[in-house]
N, C-alpha and C positions, 0 to 999 in steps of 0.2 A: 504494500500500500504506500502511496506517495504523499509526502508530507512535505508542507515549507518550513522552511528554519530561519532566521537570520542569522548569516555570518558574516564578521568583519568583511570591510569592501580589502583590505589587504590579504589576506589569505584568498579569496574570490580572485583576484587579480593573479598571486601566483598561481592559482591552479588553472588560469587561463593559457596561461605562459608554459606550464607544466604540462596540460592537456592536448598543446598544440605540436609538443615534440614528443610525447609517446599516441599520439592519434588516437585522442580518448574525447568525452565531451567536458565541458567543465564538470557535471554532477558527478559523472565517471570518474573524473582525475579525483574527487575528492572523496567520493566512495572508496575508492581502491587506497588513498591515504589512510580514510578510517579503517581498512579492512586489516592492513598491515599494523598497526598502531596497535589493534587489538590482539595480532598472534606476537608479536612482539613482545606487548605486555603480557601475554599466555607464558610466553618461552624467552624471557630476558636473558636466558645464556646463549641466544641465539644471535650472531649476526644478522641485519635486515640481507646482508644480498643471499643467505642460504633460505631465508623465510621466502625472496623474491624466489627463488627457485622452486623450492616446496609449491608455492603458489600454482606458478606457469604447471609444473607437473600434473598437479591436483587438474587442472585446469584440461591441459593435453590428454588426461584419464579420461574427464568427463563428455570429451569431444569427440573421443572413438582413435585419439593419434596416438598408437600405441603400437611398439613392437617387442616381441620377444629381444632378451640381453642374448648375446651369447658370449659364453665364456670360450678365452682362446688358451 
């Protein structure tokens, strides 16, 4: 369900800026900030670029982009 919020016009502004070089929309850029923010604080022993990764994965599962590992 969609909901309005108000958030500072600065943060609004970077996630413009943000949204525009990973090809997201602004509500996008700022969804995916909060989405990260919250596994981050799940898993503070975690670097965000291994959460970014986790992420894309979880993501490439639910999309069907998946192949067998093989081990050499």
């Amino acid at each position: 369900m969609a909901q309005t919020v108000s958030l500072s016009e600065g943060l609004v502004k970077k996630a413009k800026a943000y949204s525009r070089v990973e090809h997201r929309s602004t509500a996008g850029q700022i969804e995916y900030w909060a989405k990260m923010g919250i596994v981050a604080k799940d898993n503070a022993d975690l670097p965000m670029s291994m959460i970014e990764d986790i992420l894309i994965s979880e993501a490439e599962l639910l999309s069907g982009e998946v192949s067998d590992f093989v081990f050499e």
